[in-house]
N, C-alpha and C positions, 0 to 999 in steps of 0.2 A: 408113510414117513413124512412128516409137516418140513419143510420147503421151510431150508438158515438162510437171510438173507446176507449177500456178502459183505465182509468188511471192507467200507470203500476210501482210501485215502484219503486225508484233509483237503486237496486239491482237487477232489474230483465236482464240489460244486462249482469252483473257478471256474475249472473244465467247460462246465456246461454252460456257466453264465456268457462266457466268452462268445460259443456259439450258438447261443438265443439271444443276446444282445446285440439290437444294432447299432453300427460303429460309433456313433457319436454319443454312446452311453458307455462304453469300454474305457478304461483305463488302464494305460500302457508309460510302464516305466523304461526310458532308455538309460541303461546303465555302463557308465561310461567306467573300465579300468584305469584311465587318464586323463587329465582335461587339457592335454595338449594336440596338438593334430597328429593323425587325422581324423580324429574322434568329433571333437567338434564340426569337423567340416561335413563328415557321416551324419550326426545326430542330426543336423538341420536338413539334410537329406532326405534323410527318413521322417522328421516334420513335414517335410513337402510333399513325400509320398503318401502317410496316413491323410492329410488334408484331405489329399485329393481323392482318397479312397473313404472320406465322410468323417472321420473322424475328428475331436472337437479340437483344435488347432487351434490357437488364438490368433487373431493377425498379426504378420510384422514379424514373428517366431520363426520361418522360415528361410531367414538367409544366415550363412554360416557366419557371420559381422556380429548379428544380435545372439546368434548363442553363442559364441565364445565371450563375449561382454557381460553377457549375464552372469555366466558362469567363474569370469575373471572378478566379478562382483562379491563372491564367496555367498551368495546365496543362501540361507539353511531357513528350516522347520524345525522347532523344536517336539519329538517323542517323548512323554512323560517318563520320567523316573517311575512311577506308579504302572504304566504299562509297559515300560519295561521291563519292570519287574516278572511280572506275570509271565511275559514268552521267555526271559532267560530261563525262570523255574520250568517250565516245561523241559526245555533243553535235557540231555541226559545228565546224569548228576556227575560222572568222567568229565563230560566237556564243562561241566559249572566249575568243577574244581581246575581240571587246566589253564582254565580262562582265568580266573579266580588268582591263581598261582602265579602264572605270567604276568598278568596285566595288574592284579587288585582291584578293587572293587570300582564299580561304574562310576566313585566320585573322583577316581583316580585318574579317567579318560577325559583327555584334554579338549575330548567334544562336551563334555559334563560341563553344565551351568547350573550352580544353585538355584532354586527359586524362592523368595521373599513370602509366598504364600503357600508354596505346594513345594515336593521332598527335590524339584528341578527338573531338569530337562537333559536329555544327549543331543545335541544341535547336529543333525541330517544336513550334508549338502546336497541339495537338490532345488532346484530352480522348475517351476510350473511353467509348461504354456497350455493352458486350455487344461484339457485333461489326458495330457500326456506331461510327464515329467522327466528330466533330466537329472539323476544323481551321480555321484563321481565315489569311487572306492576310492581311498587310503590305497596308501602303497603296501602291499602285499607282503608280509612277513611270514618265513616259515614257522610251525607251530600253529596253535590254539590262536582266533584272529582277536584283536581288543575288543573291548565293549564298544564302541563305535561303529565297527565292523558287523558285528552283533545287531545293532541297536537300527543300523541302516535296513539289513532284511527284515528286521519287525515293522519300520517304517514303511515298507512296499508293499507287508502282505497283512500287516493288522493297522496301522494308522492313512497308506490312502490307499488300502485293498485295491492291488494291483489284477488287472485280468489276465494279462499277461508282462512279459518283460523281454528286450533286447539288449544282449548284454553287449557292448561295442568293447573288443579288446585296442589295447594299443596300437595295431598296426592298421587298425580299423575293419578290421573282421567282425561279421554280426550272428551273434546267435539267435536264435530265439526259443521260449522259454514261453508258449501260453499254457495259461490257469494253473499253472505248477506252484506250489511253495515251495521259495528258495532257502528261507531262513534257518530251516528243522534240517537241514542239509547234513549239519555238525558230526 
């Protein structure tokens, strides 16, 4: 009998990249539910800690002063509307239309920027240091999440292909989350 090989989840080459990569090639998104403390004062924490465990740290990122300023800066990256696209279609077609219903369409979300040359952008908050990143959820609504919400998991795991993630809750509690996809979660 010829040997099926088995079907491996999206996140199973993250998986691996995470641990055959060394540190200072990894990308790690610290994903904050709040940008107020203790989150902030966590997230530079935890810059201090990957630093020192090699990972690519920029200087000067490590004291809780300069991330909470960067972050009070409203920092964002803009995700194309055009890849966008593409991971909401993936999405199940249930969560397209609830999302859809709720919120209306991605030009409706007040992270939506039109673009002068291209269909626009969802503007991601997320502030860089080195190659770890800092992003901030939206406040948490019950229901289907806006295209923002949406548009932010696309940004960690197909626009700065994250290796892993630390989700920092409110109270400052951390999870972690390596080579997982977050976004197809829906």
């Amino acid at each position: 009998m010829p040997r099926v090989a088995p079907k491996l989840p999206p996140d199973a080459d993250r998986w691996a990249d995470f641990h055959r990569l060394p540190p200072e090639e990894r990308r790690i998104v610290l994903l904050l539910d709040r940008a107020d403390e203790p989150a902030p004062s966590v997230a530079a924490a935890l810059l201090d800690r990957l630093a020192a465990a090699g990972y690519a740290v920029e200087p000067g990122a490590r004291e809780a002063a300069a991330v909470r300023a960067r972050l009070a800066a409203g920092e964002t990256e803009p995700f194309s509307r055009a890849d966008y696209a593409g991971y909401f279609a993936a999405l199940p077609r249930e969560t397209q239309e609830a999302v859809n219903r709720r919120w209306g369409q991605p030009e409706a979300d007040p992270a939506f920027r039109p673009g002068r040359l291209d269909c626009g952008a969802l503007m991601i908050p997320v502030a860089r240091f080195g190659r770890v990143a800092i992003a901030v959820r939206r406040a948490i609504e019950p229901g289907p999440p806006p295209h923002g919400e949406i548009a932010l998991d696309a940004w960690t795991e197909d626009g700065f292909r994250a290796h892993g993630i630390a989700r920092i809750g409110a109270d400052g509690t951390v999870a972690w989350r390596l080579g997982e996809v977050i976004g197809r979660r829906l």
